[in-house]
C-alpha positions, 0 to 999 in steps of 0.5 A: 511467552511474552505479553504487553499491554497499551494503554490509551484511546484506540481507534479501528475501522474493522468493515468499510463504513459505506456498506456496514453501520457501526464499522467504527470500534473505539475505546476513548479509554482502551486497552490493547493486549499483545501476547508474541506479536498477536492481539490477544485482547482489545477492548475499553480498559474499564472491562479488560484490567482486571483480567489483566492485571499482572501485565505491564502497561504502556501509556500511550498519549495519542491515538492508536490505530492500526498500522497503515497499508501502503498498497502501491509504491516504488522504492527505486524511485525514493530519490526521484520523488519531486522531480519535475516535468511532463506526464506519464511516458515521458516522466518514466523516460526522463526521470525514472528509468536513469535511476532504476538503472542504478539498481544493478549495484546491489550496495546502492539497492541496500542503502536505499532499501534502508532508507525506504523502509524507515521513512515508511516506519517514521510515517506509520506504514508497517506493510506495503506492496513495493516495487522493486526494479528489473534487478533481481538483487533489487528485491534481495536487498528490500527483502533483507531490510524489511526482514531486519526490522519485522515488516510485512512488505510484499514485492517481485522482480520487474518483468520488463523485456520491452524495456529500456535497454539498461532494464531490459530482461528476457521471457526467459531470464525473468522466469528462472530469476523470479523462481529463484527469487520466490525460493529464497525468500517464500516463506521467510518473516512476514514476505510475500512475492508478487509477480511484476510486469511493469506495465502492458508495454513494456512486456512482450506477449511471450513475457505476459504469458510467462507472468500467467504462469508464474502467477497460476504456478504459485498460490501464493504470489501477488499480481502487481501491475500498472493499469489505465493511469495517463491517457497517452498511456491507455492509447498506447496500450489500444495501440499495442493491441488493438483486438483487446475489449479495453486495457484491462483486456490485455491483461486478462487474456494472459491470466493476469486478472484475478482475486491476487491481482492488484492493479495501480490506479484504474482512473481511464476505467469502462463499466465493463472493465470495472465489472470484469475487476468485481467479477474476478475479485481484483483490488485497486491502488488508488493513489491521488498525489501522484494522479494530481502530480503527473495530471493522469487524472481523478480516480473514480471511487464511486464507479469502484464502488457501484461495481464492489470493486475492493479499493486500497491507498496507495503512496506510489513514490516517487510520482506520489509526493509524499510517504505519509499515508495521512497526507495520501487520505487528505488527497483522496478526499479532494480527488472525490470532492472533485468527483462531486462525491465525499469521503468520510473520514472513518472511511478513509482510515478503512481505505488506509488499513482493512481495505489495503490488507484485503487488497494484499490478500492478508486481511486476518493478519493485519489491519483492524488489530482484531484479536488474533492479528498481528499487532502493527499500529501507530501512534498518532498526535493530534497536537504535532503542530500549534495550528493541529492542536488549535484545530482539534481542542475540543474537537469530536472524534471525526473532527480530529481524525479529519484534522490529521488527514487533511493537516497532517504529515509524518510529524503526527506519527509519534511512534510505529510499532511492529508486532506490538514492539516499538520501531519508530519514535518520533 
């Protein structure tokens, strides 16, 4: 039994701030107590010290909040993130499937599954929902890495036998490898699988009702897909099927959509789509660098809202233009002030953490740092650059919190803990 204990000014959003008052927990002068990786307490320091007295203490300069959710992001795709030129199907054409292609060599999909999930530490995201590629080594690979350093990371083989030639499976092939796969890995550190067709097209109807099986055959498994994010994209997809109600349509016809299922981006949205999402229990990624860096669009959060859709944040490199959660809060914000709506700040940080755990079917594990979860938090420093500590000297706790979303970038995360133990100091 090991215990530990931090010291410093802790901040958490344990329930949305839009729908509960007093959502927001803070303790200027906190105490957060990690017993074997678990929450054991949390609370102002005043009150816990003397129960706690024998533990040793960290002092923590900054701001500790949980550990950020990335809900939506391609790790074959890191080296493709600022590529430039053109929207959705063509981006996918030109940039994108090349390098998936890459994959097939298990040795590049190790070097870069490294990469990825230290930039991910280095910008406070300790769990995240990832693509992968067709390759079935692909998920091996991000799979080992995540269990190497602790990290809750969720991820499938992409089902694609529409695909490009170079990434094309079969029914049958991306069955048997998605079985094996969920074998492997079900039930190993903290992994979870998600069945990946890519996207409507590129699936077969034989391929879509074996991702429905899938999914219905294990409880446990995620739905990850791509669902109405360029309008070139949802034209194509009515094209393909032409009897569905809307493109959500096409999903659910083969079971697709459910309390597992989470869809990225959901911008070209109908209210009866968005009220057949709240009906099943579905989540959102909403993911605002790339919807601005491709032009797909202005995520409607207030239509997500009205419905109850559950919506989380999502980075979606390498069309999204940056790993930092921070910066992914800074873009939400504009896409709703373009909405003619705002986004509160402590709300944002709900977006960034409870919400993308709800949306990952994990929420009593990680994102609130609630007695009994898991300690996955950050350290964040409200003086990383001159113009950050001239903005938040003397600043209010909002004004900070706001100054690091909208100013703030992987420089303001000065330390990523996993399970109450440290794996990345700036």
């Amino acid at each position: 039994m090991t215990i530990s204990a931090f010291r410093g000014e802790i901040l958490s959003v344990p329930q949305d701030p839009a729908t509960t008052p007093d959502a927001v927990q803070h303790y200027p002068d906190g105490l957060l107590v990690v017993e074997d990786g678990l929450v054991l307490a949390l609370g102002a320091y005043e009150d816990l010290a003397p129960r706690f007295a024998d533990v040793p203490v960290e002092l923590i300069d900054g701001l500790i909040v949980p550990g950020f959710i990335d809900t939506h992001i391609h790790y074959p795709q890191t080296e493709r993130i600022a590529a430039h030129g053109q929207q959705l199907l063509q981006w996918l054409e030109q940039h994108i499937f090349p390098a998936e292609a890459a994959f097939a060599s298990r040795a590049h999909a190790d070097d870069v599954a490294a990469f990825f999930l230290d930039e991910l530490l280095r910008n406070g995201t300790t769990s995240a929902l990832v693509f992968a590629t067709v390759h079935e080594g692909s998920v091996d690979a991000l799979f080992e890495a995540a269990l190497e350093r602790g990290m809750r990371i969720t991820s499938g083989k992409v089902l694609m036998d529409l695909g490009p030639e170079s990434l094309r499976d079969t029914p049958e092939s991306g069955r048997a490898q998605s079985e094996a796969l969920i074998a492997r890995w079900r039930g190993r550190g903290r992994l979870g699988y998600a069945v990946t067709p890519r996207f409507a097209l590129t699936s077969s109807d034989a391929q879509m009702a074996v991702a429905g099986e899938l999914l219905a055959a294990h409880p446990d498994a995620m739905l990850h897909t791509h669902l109405a994010e360029n309008t070139g994209e949802c034209a194509a997809v009515m094209e393909r099927f032409p009897d569905a109600l809307d493109y959500l349509d096409a999903y659910d016809r083969f079971g697709l959509v459910g309390k597992r299922s989470l869809f990225a981006h959901a911008i070209h949205m109908s209210d009866r789509a968005m009220g057949r999402m709240a009906q099943a229990g579905a989540s959102i990624s909403c993911c605002p660098t790339s919807n601005l860096f491709l032009g797909s669009g202005l995520f409607d959060l207030a239509l997500a809202d009205r419905h109850g859709v559950n919506v989380g944040l999502g980075t979606d490199v390498g069309a999204g233009t940056s790993f930092s959660m921070l910066a992914t809060q800074g873009e939400a914000y504009k896409v709703c002030q373009m909405r003619g709506s705002v986004l509160d700040p402590f709300r944002a940080l709900y977006l960034a953490t409870v919400a993308g755990a709800k949306a990952l079917g994990f929420a009593d594990k990680v994102g609130a740092l609630q007695v009994g979860q898991e300690a996955d938090f950050l350290v964040l420093d409200c003086a990383a650059t001159p113009l950050l500590a001239r903005r938040c000297a003397g600043a209010s706790l909002r004004e900070r919190l706001f100054a690091l979303q909208i100013l703030g970038d992987d420089r303001c995360v000065a330390a990523t803990y996993i399970a109450g133990i440290r794996r990345h100091s700036r």
